[in-house]
C-alpha positions as CSV (number, residue, x, y, z in Angstrom):
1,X,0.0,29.9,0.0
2,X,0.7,27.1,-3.0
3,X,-1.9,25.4,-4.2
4,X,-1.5,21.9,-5.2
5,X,-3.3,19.5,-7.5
6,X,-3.7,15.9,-6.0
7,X,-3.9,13.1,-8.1
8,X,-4.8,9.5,-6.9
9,X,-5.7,6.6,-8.9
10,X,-8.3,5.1,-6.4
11,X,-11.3,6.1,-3.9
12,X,-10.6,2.9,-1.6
13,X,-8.6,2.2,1.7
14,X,-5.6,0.2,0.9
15,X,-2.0,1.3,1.4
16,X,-1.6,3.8,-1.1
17,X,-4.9,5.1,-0.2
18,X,-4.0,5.4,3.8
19,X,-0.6,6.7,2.4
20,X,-2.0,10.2,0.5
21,X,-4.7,10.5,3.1
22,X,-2.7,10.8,6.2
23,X,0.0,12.9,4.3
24,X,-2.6,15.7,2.7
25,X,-4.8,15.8,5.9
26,X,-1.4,16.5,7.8
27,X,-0.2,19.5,5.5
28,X,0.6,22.4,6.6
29,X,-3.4,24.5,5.5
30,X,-1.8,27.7,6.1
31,X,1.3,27.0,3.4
32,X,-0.7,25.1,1.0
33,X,-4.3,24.6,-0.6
34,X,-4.9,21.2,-1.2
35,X,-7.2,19.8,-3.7
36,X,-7.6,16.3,-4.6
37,X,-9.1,14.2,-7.7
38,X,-10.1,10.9,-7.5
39,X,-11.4,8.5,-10.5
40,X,-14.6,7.3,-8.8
41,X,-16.5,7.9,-5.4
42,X,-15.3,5.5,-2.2
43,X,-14.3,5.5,0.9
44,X,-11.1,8.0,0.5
45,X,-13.5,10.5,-0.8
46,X,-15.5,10.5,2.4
47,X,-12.4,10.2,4.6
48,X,-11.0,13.3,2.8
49,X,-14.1,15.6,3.0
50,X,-14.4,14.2,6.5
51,X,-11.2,16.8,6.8
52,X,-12.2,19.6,5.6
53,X,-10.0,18.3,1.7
54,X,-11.9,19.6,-1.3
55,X,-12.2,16.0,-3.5
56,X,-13.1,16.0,-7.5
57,X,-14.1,12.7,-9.2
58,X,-12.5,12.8,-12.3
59,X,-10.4,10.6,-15.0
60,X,-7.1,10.2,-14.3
61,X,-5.9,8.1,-17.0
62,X,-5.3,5.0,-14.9
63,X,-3.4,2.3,-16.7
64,X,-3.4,-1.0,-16.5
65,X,-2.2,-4.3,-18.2
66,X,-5.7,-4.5,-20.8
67,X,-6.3,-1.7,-22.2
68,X,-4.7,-2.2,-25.4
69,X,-8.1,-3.5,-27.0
70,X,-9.8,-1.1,-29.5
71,X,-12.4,-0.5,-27.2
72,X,-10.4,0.4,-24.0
73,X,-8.1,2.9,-25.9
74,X,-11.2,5.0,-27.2
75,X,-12.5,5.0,-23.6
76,X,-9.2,6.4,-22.7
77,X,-9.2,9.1,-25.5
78,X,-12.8,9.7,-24.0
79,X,-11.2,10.1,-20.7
80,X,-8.4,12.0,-21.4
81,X,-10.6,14.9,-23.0
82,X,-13.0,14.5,-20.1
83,X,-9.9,14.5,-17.3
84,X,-8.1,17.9,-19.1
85,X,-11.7,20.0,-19.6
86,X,-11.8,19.4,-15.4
87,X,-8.3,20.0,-14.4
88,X,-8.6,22.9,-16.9
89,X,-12.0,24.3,-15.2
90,X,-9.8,23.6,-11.4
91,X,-6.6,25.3,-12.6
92,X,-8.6,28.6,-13.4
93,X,-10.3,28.3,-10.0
94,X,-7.3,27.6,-7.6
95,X,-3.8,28.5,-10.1
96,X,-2.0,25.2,-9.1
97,X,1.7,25.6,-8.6
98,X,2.4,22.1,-8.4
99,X,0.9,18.5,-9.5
100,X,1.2,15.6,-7.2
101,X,0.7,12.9,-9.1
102,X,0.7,9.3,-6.1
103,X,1.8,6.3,-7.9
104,X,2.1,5.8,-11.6
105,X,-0.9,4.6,-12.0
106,X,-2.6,8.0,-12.5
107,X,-1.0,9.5,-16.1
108,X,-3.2,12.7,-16.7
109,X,-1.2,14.8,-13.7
110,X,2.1,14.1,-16.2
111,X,0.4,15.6,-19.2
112,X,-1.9,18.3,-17.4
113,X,1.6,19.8,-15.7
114,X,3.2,19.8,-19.2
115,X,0.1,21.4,-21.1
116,X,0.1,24.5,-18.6
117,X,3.5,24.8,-17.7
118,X,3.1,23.6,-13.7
119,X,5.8,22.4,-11.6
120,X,5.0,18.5,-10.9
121,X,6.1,16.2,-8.6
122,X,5.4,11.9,-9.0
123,X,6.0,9.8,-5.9
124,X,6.3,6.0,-7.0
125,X,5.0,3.7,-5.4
126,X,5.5,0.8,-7.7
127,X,8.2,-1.3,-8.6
128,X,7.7,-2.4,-12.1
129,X,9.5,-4.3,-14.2
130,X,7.2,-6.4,-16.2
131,X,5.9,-5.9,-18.9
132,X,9.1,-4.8,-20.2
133,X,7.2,-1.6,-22.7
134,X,5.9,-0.3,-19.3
135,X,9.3,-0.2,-17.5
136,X,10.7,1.3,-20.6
137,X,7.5,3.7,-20.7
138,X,7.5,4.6,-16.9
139,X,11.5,5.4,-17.1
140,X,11.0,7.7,-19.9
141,X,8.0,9.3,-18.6
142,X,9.6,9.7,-15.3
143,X,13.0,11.4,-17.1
144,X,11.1,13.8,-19.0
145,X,11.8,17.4,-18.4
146,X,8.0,18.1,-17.5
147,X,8.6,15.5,-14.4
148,X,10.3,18.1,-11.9
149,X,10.7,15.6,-8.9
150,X,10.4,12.5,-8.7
151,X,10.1,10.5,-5.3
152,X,9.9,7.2,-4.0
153,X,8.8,5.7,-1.2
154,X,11.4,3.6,-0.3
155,X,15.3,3.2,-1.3
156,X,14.7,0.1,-2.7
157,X,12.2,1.5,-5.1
158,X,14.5,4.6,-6.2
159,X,17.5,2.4,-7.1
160,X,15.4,0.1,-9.1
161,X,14.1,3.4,-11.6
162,X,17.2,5.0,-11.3
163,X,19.6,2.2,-12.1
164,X,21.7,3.2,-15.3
165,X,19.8,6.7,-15.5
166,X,21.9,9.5,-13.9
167,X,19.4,11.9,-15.8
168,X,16.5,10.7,-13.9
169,X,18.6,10.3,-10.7
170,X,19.4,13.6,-10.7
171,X,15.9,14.9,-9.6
172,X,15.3,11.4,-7.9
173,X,15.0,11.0,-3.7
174,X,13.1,8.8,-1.2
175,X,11.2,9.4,1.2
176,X,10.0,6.6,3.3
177,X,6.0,6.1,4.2
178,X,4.9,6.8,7.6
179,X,2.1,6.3,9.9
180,X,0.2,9.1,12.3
181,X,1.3,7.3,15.3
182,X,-1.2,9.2,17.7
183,X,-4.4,7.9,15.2
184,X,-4.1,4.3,16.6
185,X,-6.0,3.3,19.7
186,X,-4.8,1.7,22.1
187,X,-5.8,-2.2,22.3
188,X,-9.4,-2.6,23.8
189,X,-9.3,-6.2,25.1
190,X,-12.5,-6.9,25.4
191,X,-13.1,-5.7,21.9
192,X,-10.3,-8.0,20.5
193,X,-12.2,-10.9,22.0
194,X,-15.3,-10.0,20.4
195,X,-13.1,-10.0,16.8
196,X,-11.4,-13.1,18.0
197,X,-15.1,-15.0,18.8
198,X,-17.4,-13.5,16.1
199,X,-14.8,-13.4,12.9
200,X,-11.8,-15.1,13.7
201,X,-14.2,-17.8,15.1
202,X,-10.9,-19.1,18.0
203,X,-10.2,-19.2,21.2
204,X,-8.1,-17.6,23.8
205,X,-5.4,-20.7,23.0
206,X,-5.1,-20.9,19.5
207,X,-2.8,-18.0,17.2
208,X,-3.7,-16.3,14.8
209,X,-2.2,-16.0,11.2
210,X,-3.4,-13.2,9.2
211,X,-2.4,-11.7,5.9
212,X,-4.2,-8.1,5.3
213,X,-4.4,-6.7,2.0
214,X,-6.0,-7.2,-1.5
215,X,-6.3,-10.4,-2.7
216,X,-4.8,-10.4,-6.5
217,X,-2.4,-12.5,-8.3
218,X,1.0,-10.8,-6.1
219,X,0.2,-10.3,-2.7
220,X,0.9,-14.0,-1.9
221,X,-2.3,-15.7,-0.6
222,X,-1.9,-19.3,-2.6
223,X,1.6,-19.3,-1.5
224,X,0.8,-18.2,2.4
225,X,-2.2,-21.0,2.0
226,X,0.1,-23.7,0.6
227,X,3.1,-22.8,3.4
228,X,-0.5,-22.7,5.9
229,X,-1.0,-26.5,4.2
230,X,2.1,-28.0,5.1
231,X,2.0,-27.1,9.0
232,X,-1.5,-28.0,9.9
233,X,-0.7,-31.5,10.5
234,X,1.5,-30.7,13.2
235,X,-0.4,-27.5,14.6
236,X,-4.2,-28.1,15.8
237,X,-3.9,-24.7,17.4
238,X,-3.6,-22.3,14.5
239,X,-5.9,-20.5,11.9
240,X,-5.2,-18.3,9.1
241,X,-7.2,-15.2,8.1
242,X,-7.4,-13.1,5.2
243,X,-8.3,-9.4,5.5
244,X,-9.2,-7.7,2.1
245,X,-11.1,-7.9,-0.9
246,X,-10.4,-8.9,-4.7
247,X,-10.2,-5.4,-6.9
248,X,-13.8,-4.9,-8.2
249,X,-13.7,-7.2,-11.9
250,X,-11.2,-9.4,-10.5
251,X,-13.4,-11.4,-8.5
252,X,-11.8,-14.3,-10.0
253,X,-8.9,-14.3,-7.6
254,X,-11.2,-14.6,-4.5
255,X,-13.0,-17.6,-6.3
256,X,-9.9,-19.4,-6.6
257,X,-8.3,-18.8,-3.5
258,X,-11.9,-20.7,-2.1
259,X,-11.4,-23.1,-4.5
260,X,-8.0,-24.2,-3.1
261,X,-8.9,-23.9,0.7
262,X,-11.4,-26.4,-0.3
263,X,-9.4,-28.7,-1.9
264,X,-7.1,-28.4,0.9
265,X,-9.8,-29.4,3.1
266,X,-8.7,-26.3,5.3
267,X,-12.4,-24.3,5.8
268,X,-12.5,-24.8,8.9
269,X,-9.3,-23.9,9.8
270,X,-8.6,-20.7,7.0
271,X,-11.2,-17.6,7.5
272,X,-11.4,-15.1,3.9
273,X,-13.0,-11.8,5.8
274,X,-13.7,-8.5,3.4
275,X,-12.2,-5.1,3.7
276,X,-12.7,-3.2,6.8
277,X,-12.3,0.3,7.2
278,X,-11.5,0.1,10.9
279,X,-8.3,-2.0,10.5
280,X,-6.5,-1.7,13.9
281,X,-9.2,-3.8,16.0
282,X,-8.0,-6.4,13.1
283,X,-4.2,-5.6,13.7
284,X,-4.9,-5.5,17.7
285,X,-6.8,-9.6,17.3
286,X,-4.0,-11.5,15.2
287,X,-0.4,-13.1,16.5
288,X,1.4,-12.8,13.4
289,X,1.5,-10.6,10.7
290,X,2.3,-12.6,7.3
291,X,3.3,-10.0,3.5
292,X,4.4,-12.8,1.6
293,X,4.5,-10.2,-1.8
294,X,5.8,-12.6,-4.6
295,X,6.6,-10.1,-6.3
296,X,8.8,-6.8,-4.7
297,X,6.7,-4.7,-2.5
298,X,7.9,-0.9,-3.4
299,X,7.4,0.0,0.7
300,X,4.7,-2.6,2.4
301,X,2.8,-0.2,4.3
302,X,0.7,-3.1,6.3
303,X,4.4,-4.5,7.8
304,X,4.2,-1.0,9.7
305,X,1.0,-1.3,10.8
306,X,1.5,-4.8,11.8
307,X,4.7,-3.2,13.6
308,X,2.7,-0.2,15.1
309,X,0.0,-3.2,16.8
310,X,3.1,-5.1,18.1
311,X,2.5,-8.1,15.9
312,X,5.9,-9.8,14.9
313,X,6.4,-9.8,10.8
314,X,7.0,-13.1,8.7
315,X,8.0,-11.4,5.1
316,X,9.1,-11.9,1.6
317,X,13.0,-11.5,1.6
318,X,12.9,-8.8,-1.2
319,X,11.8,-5.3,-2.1
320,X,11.4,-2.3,0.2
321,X,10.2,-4.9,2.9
322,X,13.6,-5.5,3.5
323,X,13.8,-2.1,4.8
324,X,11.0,-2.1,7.4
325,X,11.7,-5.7,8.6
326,X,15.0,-6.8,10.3
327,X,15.4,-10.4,10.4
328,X,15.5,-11.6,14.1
329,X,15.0,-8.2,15.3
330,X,11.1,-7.6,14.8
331,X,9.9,-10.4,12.7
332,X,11.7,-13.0,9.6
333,X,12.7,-12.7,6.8
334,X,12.0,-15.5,4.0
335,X,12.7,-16.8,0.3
336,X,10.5,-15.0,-1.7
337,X,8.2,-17.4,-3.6
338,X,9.4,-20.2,-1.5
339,X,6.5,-22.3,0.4
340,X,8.7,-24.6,2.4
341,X,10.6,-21.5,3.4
342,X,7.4,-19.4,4.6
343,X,6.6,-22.4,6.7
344,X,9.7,-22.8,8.5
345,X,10.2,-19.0,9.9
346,X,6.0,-19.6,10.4
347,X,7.0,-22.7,12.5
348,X,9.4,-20.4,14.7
349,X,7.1,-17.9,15.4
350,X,4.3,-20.6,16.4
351,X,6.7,-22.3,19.0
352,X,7.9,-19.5,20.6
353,X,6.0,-16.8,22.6
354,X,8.8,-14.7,23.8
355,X,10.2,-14.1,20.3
356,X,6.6,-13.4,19.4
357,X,6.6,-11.1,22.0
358,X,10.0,-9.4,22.0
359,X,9.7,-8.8,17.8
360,X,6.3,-7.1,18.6
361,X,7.7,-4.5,20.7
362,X,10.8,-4.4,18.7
363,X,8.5,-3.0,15.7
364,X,6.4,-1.1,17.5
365,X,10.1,1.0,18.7
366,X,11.0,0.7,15.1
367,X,7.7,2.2,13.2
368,X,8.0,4.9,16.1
369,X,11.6,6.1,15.1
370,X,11.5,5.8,11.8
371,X,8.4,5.6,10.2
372,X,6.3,8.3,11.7
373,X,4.0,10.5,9.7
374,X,5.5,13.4,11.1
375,X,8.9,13.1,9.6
376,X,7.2,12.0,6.5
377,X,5.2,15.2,6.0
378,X,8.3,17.6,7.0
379,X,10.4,15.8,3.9
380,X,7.9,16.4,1.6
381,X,7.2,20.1,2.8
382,X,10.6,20.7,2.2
383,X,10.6,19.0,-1.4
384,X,7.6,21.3,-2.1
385,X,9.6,24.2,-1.0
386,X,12.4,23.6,-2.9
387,X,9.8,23.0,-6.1
């Protein structure tokens, strides 16, 4: 049996956090011990233990854009002799044979593996290429000879770390997210009504417009709000919704985002509803599915669960959403960053049921064949074997 190290750079619910759940809980437990460390307490942690998955809070070296302040990089000095002195305690315990480090957020998995000679694997999740000293870091980390494998979850996102690096795209290959197919209920009408009445606050008649996800500075809510702006006029029988939360100390982004409905004069018409842990109800209640990333999303895992709910997909014409969305086939595709063009493939949605319709089941077909958990978790078996 191999025993593996896990290492994730949150404890919440989003993508990434669905993604490492579903795959861990869905290994093999008679090929391969897992154990998994998390930077804080949450709702993964529960989720995890709730399957039997041995969970350690721990540092993890997460980096992000402000630590370079005198007072952030002796916290992560603090960490980082905090984070070995556990892994170290773990390793003695269980003999890892290989580190998983999910997403780059997470460096001590990197540096751990090095330390004590283990096998370790980093699947990307990020597309990166700002600030330039953190695409130039990543790449080098990534290239290292201590980095046995790297995978992505997407094409899109391997070419984009690989470009110009035969080195690094040596031990480079993608493997595409995927969703346990058989978890999702099937639709409960009269539970969809309730969502409809008590959050969405519409009626049978009027359509739905929902964007699920965090709410920061790249997921795209000003620019779905302002494309939301320019159509109300003309619709009185739409409402948009957002589903998710600002990350905790980012509050800000939520605050503005209610700022601008206002000044819009749209709160009546635009609903901001916190994170649910329970998401398919949500999916199951909405007409169209909106990821309107400004930036490239690596994968989009909520344009497959919008799929697996037979919701039709109105997306951002760029990054690994161009892989899980076929224009005219099970939703549209639009200029990234481009209002005017959001609200014209909204617009074609809005006035036409069938295509509605016809893209929802198109997705759903699509998720199924190529996006299943199952096929996920045999590629990465045979990675591990190969490791």
């Amino acid at each position: 049996m191999k025993s593996i190290l896990f290492i994730h750079q949150s404890a919440e619910l989003y993508g990434s956090d669905k993604t490492i759940l579903m795959f861990i809980s869905s290994l093999d437990k008679q090929k391969y011990k897992s154990i998994v460390v998390l930077p804080f307490d949450g709702p993964l942690k529960r989720e995890f233990e709730k399957n039997g998955i041995e969970v350690v809070i721990a540092p993890v070296l997460k980096l992000y854009r402000k630590m370079f302040t005198p007072t952030n990089i002796l916290k992560f000095f603090k960490e980082y002799k905090e984070g070995l002195k556990t892994l170290n305690k773990l390793h003695k315990k269980h003999n890892f044979n290989i580190v998983y480090s999910h997403t780059l957020a997470a460096l001590i998995g990197i540096v751990f593996a090095k330390k004590n000679n283990i096998k370790h694997l980093w699947h990307v999740q990020e597309i990166i290429a700002k600030p330039v000293i953190f695409n130039k870091g990543f790449v080098k980390l990534l290239s290292i000879k201590a980095n046995d494998v790297a995978v992505y979850d997407s094409r899109t996102t391997m070419e984009f770390w690989i470009k110009n690096n035969p080195r690094l795209a040596k031990k480079s290959e993608f493997v595409c997210n995927g969703l346990d197919v058989k978890q999702k209920p099937e639709p409960n009408i009269e539970k969809s009504l309730k969502i409809r009445n008590d959050y969405f606050k519409v009626n049978q008649n009027e359509l739905v417009i929902a964007l699920v996800g965090r709410i920061n500075s790249w997921k795209g809510q000003q620019l779905l709000l302002e494309a939301f702006n320019k159509i109300t006029q003309k619709y009185d029988n739409i409402k948009l919704v957002y589903l998710g939360s600002a990350p905790p100390n980012q509050e800000f982004f939520e605050i503005d985002l209610k700022n601008k409905i206002s000044e819009y004069g749209l709160n009546e018409r635009v609903i901001i509803i916190p994170f649910q842990e329970n998401i398919w109800p949500f999916w199951d209640s909405i007409d169209i599915a909106v990821v309107p990333s400004t930036e490239p999303e690596p994968f989009g895992m909520v344009a497959i669960e919008a799929m697996l709910s037979k919701k039709p997909v109105v997306a951002a014409n760029h990054g690994g959403l161009t892989e899980t969305v076929l224009h005219n086939h099970n939703g549209l595709l639009f200029e990234p960053n481009n209002a005017e063009s959001l609200a014209i493939s909204l617009e074609e949605l809005i006035n036409d049921e069938s295509k509605r319709k016809q893209f929802g089941e198109n997705g759903y077909h699509r998720t199924i064949e190529h996006f299943s958990l199952e096929k996920h978790v045999e590629k990465f078996e045979a990675i591990f074997e190969k490791i």
